[in-house]
Kinemage of the C-alpha trace (Angstrom):
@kinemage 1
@onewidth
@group {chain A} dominant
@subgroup {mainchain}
@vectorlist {calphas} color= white
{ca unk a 1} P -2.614 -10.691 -35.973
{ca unk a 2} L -0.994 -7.784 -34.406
{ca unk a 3} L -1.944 -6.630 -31.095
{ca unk a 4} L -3.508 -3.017 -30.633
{ca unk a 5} L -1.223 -0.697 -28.838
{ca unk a 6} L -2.395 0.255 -25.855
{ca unk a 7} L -4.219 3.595 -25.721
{ca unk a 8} L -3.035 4.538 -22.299
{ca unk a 9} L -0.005 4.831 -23.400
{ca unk a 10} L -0.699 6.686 -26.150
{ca unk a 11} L -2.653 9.209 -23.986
{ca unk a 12} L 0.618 9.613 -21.814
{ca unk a 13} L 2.955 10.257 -24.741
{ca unk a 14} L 0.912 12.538 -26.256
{ca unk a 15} L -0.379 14.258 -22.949
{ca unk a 16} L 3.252 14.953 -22.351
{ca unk a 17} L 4.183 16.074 -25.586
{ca unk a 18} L 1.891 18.788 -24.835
{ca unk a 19} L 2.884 19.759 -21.627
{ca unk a 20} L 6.302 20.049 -23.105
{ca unk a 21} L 5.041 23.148 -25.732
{ca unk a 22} L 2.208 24.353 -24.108
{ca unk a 23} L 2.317 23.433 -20.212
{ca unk a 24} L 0.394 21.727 -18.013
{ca unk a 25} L -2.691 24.380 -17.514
{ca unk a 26} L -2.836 25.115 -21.220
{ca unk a 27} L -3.549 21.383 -22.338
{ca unk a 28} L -7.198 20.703 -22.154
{ca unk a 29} L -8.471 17.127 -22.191
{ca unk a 30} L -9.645 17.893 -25.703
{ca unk a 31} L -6.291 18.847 -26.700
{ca unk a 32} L -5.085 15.374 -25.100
{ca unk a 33} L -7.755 13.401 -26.925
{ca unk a 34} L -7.042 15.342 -30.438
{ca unk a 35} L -3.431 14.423 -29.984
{ca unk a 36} L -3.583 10.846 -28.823
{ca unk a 37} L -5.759 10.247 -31.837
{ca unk a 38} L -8.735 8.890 -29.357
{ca unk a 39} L -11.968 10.047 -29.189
{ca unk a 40} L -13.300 11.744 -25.603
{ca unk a 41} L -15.424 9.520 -24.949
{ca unk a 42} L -12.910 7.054 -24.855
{ca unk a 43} L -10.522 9.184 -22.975
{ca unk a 44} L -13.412 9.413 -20.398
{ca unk a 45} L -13.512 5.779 -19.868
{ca unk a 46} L -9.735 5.518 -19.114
{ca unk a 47} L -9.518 8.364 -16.539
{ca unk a 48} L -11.220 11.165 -14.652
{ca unk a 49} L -9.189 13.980 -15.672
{ca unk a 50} L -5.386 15.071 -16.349
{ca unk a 51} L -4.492 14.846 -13.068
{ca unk a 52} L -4.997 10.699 -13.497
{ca unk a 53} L -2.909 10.792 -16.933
{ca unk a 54} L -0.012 11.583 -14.481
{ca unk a 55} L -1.161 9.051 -11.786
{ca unk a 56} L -0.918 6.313 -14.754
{ca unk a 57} L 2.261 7.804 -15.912
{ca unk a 58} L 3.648 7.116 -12.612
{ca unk a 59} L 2.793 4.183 -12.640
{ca unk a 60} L 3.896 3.118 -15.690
{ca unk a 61} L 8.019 4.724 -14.479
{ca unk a 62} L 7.293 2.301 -11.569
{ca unk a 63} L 6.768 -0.703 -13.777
{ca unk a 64} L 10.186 0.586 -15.977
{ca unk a 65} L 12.393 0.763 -12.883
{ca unk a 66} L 11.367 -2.311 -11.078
{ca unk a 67} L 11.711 -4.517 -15.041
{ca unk a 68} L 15.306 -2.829 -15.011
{ca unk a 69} L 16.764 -3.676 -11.224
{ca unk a 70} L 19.824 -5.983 -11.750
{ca unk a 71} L 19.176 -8.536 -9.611
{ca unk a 72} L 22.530 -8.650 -7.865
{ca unk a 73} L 21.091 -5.589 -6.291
{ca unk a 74} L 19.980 -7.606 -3.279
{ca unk a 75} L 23.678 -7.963 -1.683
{ca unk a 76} L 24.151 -4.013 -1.559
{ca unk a 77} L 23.922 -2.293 1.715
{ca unk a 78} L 19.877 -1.297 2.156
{ca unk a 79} L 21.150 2.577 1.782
{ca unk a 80} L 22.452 1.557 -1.563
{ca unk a 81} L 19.746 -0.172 -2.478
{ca unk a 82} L 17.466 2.874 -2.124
{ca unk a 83} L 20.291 4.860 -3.864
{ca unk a 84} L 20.223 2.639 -6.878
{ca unk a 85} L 16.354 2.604 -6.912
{ca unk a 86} L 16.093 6.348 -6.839
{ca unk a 87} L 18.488 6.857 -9.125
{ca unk a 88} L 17.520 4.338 -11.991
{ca unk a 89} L 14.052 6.524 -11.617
{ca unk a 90} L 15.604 9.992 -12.219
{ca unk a 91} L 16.878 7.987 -15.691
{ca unk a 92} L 13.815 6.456 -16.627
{ca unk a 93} L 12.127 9.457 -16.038
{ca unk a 94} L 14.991 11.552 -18.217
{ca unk a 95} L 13.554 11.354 -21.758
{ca unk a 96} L 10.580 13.581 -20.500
{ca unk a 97} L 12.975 15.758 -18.075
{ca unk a 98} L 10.940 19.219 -20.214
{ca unk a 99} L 7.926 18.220 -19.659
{ca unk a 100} L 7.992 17.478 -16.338
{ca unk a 101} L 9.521 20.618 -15.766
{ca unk a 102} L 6.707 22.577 -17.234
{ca unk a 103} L 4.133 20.270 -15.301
{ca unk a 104} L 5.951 20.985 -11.655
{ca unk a 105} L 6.330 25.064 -12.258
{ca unk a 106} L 2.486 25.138 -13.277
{ca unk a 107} L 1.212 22.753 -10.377
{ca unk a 108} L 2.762 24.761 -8.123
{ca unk a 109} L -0.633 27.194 -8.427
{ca unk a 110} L -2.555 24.430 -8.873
{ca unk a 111} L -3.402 22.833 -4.975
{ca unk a 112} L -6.415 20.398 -5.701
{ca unk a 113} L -4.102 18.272 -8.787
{ca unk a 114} L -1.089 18.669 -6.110
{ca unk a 115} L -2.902 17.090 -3.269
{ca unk a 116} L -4.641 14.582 -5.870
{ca unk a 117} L -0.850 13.213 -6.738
{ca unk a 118} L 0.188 12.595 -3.125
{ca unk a 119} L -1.327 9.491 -2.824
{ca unk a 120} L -0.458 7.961 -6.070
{ca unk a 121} L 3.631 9.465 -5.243
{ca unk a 122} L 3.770 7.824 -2.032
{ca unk a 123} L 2.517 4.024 -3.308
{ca unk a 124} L 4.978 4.942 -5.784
{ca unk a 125} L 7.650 5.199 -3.031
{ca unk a 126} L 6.399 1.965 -1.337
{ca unk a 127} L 6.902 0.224 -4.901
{ca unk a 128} L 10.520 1.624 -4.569
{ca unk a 129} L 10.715 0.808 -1.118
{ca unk a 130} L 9.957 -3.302 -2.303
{ca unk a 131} L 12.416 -3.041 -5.352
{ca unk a 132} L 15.098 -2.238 -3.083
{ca unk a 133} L 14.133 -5.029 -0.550
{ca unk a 134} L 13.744 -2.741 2.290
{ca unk a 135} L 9.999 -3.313 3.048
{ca unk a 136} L 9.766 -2.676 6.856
{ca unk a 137} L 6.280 -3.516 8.631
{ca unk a 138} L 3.796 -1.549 10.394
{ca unk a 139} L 4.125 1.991 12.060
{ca unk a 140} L 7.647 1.792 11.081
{ca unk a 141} L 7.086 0.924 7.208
{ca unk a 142} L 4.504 3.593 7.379
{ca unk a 143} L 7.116 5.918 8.640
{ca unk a 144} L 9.884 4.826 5.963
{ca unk a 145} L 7.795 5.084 3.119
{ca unk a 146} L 6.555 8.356 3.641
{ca unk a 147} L 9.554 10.476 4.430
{ca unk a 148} L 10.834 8.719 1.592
{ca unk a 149} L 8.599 10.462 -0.609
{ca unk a 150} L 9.607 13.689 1.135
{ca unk a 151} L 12.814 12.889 0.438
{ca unk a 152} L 12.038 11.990 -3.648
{ca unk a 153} L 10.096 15.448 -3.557
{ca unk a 154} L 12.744 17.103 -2.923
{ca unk a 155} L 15.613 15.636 -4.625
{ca unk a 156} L 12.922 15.325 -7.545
{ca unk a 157} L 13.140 19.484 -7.916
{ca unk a 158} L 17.169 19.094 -7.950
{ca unk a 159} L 17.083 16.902 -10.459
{ca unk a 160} L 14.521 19.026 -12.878
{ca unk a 161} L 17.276 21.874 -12.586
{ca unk a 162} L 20.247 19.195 -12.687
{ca unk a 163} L 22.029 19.391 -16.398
{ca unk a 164} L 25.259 17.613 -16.002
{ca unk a 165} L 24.618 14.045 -17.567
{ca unk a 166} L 26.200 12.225 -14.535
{ca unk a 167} L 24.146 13.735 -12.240
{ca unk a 168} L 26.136 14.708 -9.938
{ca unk a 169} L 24.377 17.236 -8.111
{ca unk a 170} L 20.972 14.419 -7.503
{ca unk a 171} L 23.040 11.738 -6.387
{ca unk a 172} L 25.177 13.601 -3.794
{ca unk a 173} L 21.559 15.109 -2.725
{ca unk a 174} L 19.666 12.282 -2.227
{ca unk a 175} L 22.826 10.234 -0.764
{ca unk a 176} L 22.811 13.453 2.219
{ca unk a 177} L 19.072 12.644 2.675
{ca unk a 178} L 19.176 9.010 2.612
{ca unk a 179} L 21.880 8.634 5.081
{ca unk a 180} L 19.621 11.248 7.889
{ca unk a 181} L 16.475 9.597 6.733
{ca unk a 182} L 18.375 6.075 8.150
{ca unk a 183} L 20.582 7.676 10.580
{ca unk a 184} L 16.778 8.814 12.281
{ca unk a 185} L 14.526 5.814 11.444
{ca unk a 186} L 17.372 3.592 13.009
{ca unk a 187} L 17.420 5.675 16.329
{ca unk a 188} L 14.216 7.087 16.577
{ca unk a 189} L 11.622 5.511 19.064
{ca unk a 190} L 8.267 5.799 17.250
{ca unk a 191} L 5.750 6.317 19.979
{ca unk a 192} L 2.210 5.258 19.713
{ca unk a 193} L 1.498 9.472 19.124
{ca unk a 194} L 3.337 9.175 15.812
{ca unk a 195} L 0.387 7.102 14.731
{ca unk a 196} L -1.909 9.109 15.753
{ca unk a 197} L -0.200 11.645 14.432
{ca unk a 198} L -0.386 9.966 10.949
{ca unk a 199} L -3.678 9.725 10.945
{ca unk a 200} L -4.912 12.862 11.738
{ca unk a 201} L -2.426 14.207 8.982
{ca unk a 202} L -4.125 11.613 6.810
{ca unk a 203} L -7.619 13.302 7.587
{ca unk a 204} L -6.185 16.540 7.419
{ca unk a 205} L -5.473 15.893 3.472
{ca unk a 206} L -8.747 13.900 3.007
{ca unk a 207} L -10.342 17.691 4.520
{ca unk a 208} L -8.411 19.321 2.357
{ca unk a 209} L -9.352 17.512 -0.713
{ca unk a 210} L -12.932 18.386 -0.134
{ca unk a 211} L -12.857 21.903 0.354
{ca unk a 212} L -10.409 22.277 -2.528
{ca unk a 213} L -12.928 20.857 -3.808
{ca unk a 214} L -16.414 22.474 -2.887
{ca unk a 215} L -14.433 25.859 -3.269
{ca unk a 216} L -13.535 25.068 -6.930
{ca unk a 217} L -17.360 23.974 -6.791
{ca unk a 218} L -18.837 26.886 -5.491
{ca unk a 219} L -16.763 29.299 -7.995
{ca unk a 220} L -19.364 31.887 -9.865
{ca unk a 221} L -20.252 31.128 -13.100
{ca unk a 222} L -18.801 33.919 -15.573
{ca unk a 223} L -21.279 36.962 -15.887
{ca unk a 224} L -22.985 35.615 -12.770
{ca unk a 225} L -24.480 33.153 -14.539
């Protein structure tokens, strides 16, 4: 008997679809639902909102690189290793280049789903951070897997703008960034401040969240209502 496809990923496919004609703040969860052929109330009981169709999306990229490492990977230098990582992400992530386009230009006036997809983006970087075989431990591996997510941010918006199909412009990008992201982590000598540092930035978002949040909360109802 043949096996039900999975409805997440149908919800994905068709949430990005979507966002490819009509943009990320112009696709209501209805629209999503309608288009994924699902009902709501069985879009409900997958996720909380749009913002978690990305989160599984992510993970779902993550899954697709780490299945398609080749194996002989593991003798490369640890730079390359990221390299290779990164870069077999920018081409699973290619088929849906549009899409995320439109999503990144409209959550740039969105802050709450922005601060909502740090999280999920930076366990996505410690994911790429095993698949290369670079795991460090501790304040360190804290350390390394967060400015590598600064580092995919920002190579990430070179690569929405980057056309040529050997991607020239990404790769020489993120090889700059990779080789001052080691060049520092090698020589730098992480004081116990850094932690502390770390986690008052972690409380800092967590504060943020919440008055994103009760702000969005406390909005007026239309005609004062």
């Amino acid at each position: 008997m043949a096996r039900a496809a999975d409805p997440m990923k149908k919800i994905i496919k068709a949430t990005l679809a979507l966002a490819k004609t009509k943009g990320w703040s112009d696709t209501s969860l209805a629209d999503i639902a309608a288009k994924s052929k699902v009902s709501l109330g069985e879009l409900r009981g997958l996720v909380r909102d749009k913002t978690q169709i990305l989160e599984r999306f992510q993970e779902q990229v993550d899954m697709d690189v780490l299945d398609s490492l080749d194996p002989e990977l593991a003798g490369e230098p640890a730079r390359d290793r990221l390299l290779e990582v990164l870069m077999q992400r920018f081409e699973v992530l290619a088929p849906h280049k549009d899409a995320l386009r439109r999503i990144s230009q409209d959550l740039k006036s969105s802050t709450l789903e922005r601060l909502a997809l740090i999280g999920p983006g930076i366990r996505s970087m410690d994911w790429m951070i095993a698949g290369a075989g670079t795991d460090a431990k501790g304040l360190k591996g804290a350390v390394q897997v967060n400015g590598l997510a600064c580092i995919y941010v920002s190579v990430f918006q070179i690569w929405l703008n980057d056309d040529d199909p050997g991607l020239a412009r990404t790769m020489a990008a993120l090889d700059q960034k990779l080789r001052r992201g080691e060049a520092w982590l090698n020589n730098a000598k992480v004081p116990i401040g850094m932690g502390q540092t770390l986690v008052q930035v972690a409380r800092n978002f967590c504060k943020a969240r919440r008055e994103a949040a009760d702000n969005k909360d406390a909005d007026p109802a239309p005609n004062g209502t």
